[in-house]
ROBADO-718061 format. One line per 2 residues: for each residue x, y, z of N, C-alpha, C, O, CB. Coordinates in steps of 0.02 Angstrom, whole numbers, plus 50000, padded with zeros to 5 digits. Glycine has a CB too. Layout:
# residues N
X/Y/Z/X/Y/Z/X/Y/Z/X/Y/Z/X/Y/Z  ...
***
This chain:
# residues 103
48072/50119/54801/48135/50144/54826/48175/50171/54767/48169/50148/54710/48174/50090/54865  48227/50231/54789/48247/50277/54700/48305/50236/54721/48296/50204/54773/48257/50390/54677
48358/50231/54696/48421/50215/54678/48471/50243/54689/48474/50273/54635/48426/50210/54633  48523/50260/54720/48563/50298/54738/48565/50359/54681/48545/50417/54686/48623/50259/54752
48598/50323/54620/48625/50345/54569/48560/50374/54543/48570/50416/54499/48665/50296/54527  48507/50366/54554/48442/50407/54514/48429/50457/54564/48423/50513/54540/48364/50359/54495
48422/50453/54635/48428/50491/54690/48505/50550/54656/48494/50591/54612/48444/50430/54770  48541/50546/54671/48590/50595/54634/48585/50638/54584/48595/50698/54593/48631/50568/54611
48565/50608/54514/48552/50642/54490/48514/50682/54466/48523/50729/54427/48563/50632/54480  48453/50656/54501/48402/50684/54508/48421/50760/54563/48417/50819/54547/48351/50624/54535
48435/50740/54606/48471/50837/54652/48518/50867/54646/48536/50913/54683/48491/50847/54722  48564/50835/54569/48606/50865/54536/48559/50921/54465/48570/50976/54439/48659/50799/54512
48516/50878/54459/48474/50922/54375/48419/50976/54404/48397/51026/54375/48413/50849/54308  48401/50949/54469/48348/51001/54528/48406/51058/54544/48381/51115/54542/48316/50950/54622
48457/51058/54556/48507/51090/54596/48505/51155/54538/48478/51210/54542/48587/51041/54612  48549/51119/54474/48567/51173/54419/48511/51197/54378/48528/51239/54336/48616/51147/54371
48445/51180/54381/48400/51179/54351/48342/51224/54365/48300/51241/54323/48390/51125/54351  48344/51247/54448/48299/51277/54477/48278/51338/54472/48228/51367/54496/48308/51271/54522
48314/51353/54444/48289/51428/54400/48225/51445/54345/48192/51496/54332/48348/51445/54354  48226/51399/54328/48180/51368/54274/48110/51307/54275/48066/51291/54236/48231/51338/54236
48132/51289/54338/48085/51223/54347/48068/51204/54427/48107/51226/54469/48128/51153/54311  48015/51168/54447/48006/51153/54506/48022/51079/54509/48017/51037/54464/47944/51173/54526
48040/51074/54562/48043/50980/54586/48029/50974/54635/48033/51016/54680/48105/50936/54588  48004/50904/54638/47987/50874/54739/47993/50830/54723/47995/50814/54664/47917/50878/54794
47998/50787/54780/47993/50702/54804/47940/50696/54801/47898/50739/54814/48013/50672/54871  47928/50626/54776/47839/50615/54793/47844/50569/54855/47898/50541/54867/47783/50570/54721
47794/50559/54890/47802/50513/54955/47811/50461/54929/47816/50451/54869/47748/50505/55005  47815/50418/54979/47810/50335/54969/47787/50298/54943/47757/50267/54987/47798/50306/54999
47771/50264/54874/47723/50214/54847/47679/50258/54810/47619/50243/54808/47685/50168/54902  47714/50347/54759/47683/50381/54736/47682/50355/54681/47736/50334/54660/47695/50433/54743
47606/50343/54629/47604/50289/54556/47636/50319/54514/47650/50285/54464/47533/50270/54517  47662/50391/54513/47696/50417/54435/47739/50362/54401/47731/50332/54348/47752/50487/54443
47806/50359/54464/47851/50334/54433/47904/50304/54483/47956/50329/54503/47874/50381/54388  47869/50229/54502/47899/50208/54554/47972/50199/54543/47984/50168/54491/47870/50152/54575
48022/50219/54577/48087/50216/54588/48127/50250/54529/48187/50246/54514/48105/50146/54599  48065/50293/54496/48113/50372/54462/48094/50418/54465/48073/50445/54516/48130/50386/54398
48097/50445/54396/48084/50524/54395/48029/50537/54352/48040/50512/54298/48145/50567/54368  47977/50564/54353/47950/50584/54312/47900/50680/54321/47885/50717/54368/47913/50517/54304
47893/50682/54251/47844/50768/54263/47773/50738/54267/47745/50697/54231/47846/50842/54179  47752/50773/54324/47668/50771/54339/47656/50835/54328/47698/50876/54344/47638/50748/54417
47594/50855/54298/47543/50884/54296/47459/50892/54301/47427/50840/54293/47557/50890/54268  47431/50939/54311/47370/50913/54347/47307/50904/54269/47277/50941/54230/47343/50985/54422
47312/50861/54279/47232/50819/54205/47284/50792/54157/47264/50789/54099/47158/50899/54139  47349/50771/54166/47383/50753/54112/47424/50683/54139/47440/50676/54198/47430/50818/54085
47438/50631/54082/47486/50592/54085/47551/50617/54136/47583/50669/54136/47501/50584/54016  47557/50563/54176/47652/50595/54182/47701/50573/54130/47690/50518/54104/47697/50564/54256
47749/50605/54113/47811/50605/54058/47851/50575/54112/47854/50610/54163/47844/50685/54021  47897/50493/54115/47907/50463/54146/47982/50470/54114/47986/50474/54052/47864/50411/54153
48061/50474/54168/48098/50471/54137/48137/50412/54119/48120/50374/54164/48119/50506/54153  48171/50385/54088/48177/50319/54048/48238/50321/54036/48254/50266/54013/48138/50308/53985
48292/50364/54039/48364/50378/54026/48388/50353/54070/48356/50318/54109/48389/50441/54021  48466/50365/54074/48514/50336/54124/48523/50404/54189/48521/50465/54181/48598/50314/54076
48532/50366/54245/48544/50404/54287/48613/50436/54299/48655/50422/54341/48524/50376/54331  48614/50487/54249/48658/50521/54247/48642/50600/54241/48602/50604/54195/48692/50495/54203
48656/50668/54268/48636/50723/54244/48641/50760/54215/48610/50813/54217/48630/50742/54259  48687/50742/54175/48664/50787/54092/48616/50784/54067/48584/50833/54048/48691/50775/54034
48589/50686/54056/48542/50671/53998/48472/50704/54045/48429/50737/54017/48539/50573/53970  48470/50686/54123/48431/50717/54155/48405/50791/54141/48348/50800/54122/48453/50710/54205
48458/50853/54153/48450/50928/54167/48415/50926/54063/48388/50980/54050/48556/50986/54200  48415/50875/54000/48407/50885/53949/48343/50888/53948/48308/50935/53927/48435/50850/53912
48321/50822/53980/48267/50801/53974/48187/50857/54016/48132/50879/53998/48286/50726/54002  48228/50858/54074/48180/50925/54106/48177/50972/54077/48122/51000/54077/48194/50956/54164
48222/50998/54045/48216/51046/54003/48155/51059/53972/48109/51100/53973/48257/51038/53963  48182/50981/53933/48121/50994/53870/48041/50961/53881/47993/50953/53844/48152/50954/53791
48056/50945/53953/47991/50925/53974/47965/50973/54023/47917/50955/54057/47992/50858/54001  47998/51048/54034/47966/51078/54052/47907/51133/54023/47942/51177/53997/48001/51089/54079
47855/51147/54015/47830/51174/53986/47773/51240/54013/47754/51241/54072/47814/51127/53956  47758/51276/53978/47753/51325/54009/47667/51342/54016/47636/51302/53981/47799/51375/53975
47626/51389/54052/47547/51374/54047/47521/51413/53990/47525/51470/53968/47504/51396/54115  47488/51343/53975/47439/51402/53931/47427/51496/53923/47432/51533/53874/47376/51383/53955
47412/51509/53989/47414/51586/54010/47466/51619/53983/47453/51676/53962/47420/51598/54083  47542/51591/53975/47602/51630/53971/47604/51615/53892/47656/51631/53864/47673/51605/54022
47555/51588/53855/47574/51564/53776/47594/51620/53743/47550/51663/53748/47512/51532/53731  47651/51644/53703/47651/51709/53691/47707/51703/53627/47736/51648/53631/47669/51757/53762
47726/51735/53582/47762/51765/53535/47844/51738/53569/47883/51700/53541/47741/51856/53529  47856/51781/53657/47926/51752/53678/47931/51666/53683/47985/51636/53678/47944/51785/53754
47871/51635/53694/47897/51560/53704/47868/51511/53663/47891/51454/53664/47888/51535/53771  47813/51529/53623/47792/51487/53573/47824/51435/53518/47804/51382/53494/47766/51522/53547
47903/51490/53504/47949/51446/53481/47964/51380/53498/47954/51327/53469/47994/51471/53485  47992/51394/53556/48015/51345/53606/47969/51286/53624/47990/51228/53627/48030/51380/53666
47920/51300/53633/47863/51263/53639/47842/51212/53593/47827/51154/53607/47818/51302/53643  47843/51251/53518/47822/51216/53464/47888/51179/53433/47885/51145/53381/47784/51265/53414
47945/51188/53469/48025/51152/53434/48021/51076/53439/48027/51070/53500/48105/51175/53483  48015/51020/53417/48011/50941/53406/47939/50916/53424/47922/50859/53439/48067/50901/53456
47894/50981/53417/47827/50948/53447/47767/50987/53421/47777/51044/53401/47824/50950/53531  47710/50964/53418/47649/51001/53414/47627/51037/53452/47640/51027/53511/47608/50975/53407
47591/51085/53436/47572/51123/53486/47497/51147/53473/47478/51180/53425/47620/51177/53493  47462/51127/53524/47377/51129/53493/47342/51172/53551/47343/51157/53611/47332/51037/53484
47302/51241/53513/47283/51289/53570/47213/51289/53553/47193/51262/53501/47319/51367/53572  47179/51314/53589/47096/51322/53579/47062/51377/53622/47052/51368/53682/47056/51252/53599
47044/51433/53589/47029/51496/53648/46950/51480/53629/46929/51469/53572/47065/51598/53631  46910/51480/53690/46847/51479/53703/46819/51532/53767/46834/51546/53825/46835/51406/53715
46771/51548/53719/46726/51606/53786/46699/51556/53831/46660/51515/53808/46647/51663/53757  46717/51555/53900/46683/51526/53964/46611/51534/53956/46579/51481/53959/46705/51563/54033
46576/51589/53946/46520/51621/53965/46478/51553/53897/46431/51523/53924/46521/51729/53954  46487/51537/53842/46472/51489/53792/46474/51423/53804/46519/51386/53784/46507/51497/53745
46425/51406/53838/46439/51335/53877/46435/51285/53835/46443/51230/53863/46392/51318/53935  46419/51280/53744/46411/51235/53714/46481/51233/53702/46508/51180/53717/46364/51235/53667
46524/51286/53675/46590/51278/53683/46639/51259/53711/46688/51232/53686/46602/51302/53684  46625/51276/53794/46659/51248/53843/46657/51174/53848/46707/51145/53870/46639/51275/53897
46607/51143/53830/46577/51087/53851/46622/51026/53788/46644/50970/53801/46480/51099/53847  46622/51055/53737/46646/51031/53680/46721/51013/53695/46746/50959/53678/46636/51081/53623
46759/51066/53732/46833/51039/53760/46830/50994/53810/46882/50971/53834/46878/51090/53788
***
């Protein structure tokens, strides 16, 4: 069950935020992040949020936990990408299956 106050601000940082980012509810008894918030992605850890339910520290945190696909890696957002963090890329020909296989 979310919390009033995590319920809030959570459709306060979705509200001002949506320009930039997607959000949903997860159903009932979903394992990310029982009774908060967290970013899912598909083959990855979820980034679980751990702050106070308030939406500033919230709309901060999505921010910088939103990230962008591989596909769009480019000169405009690489900055951004690589700002308080690593950033580790690997281009491989599909058709090279010892390669593929190696990631």
């Amino acid at each position: 069950v979310v919390a009033d106050d995590v319920k809030a601000a959570f459709e306060a940082a979705a509200a001002a935020s949506s320009h930039f980012a997607s959000f949903a509810v997860a159903k009932k008894g979903a394992p990310h992040a029982p009774g908060g918030v967290a970013v899912v992605a598909p083959n990855a850890p979820p980034h679980v949020y751990a702050g106070p339910a308030l939406e500033r520290p919230l709309k901060k945190w999505v921010k910088r936990h939103n990230e962008q696909l591989v596909s769009r890696l480019g000169p405009h957002n690489f900055r951004r990408l690589g700002h308080e963090r690593l950033v580790v890329a690997a281009v491989v020909d599909p058709a090279d299956a010892d390669a593929a296989a190696a990631l």
